[in-house]
N, C-alpha and C positions, 0 to 999 in steps of 0.2 A: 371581242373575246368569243371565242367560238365553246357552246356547252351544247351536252347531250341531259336532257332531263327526261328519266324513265317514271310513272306512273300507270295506277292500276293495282299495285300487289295488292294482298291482303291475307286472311285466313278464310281457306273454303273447307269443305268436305268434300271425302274423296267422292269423286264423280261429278263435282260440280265444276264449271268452267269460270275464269277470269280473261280479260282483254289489256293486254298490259300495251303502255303508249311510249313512244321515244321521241319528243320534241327536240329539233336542233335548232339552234340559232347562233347568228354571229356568222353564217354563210351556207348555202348550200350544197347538199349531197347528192344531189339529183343524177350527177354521172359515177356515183361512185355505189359497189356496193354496201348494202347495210347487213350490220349481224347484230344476234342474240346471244347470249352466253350468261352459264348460271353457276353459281357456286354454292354447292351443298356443306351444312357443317360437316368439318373434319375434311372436307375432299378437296382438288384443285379445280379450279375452274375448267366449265367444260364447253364446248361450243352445241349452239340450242337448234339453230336458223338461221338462214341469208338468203337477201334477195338481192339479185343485180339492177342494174338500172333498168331493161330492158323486160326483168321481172321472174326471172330465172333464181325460181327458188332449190331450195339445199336446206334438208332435215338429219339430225344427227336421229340413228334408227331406234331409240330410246323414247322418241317424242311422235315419229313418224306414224300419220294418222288422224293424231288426236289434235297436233300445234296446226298455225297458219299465220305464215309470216305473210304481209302484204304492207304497201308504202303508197304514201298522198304528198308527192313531191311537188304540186301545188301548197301544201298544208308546211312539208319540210316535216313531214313525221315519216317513223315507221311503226307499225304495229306489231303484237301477236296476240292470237287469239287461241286460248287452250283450254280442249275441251278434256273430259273427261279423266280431270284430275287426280293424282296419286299421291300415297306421299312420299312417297321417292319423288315427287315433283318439286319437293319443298328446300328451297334455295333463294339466296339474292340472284337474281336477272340484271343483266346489265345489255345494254345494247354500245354498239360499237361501230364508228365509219371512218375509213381509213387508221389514223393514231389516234382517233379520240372515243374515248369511255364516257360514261354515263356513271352517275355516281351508286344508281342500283336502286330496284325494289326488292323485298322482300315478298318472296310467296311463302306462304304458311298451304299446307293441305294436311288437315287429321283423318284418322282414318274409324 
């Protein structure tokens, strides 16, 4: 059974940074790319980051800057690491590879 497990949310203050984690298991991702994507109350989900296999990242220009997407495909993770938090940052995170979702962190950011 193939899952994506996201870890790391939490509640910061704005300007403080989190490191959110995307464990796969049940097969690897290692040829495929990986993404991020967040959902803010009341909004649709939106795309955050992706990286390709080869490492060829993509920022939605909302995050661009401050995020950083990077993958330990010896590990079978991918990361993001976001700095200088807002609270328009504040949404569940889900990571994503090929058809399969993650069931989501929450990030909290007050201001």
């Amino acid at each position: 059974q193939v899952q994506l497990v996201e870890s790391g949310g939490g509640l910061v203050q704005a300007g403080e940074s989190l490191r959110l984690s995307c464990a796969a298991s049940g097969r690897t991702f290692s040829r495929s790319a990986m993404q991020w994507f967040r959902r803010a109350p009341g909004k649709g989900r939106e795309f955050v980051a992706s990286i390709t296999p080869s490492g060829y990242t993509l920022y939605a220009d909302s995050v661009k800057g401050r995020f950083t997407v990077s993958r330990d495909d010896a590990k079978n993770t991918v990361s993001l690491q976001m700095n200088g938090l807002k609270p328009d940052d504040t949404a569940v995170y889900y990571c994503k590879a090929e058809t399969y979702w993650g069931q989501g962190t929450q990030v909290t950011v007050s201001s």
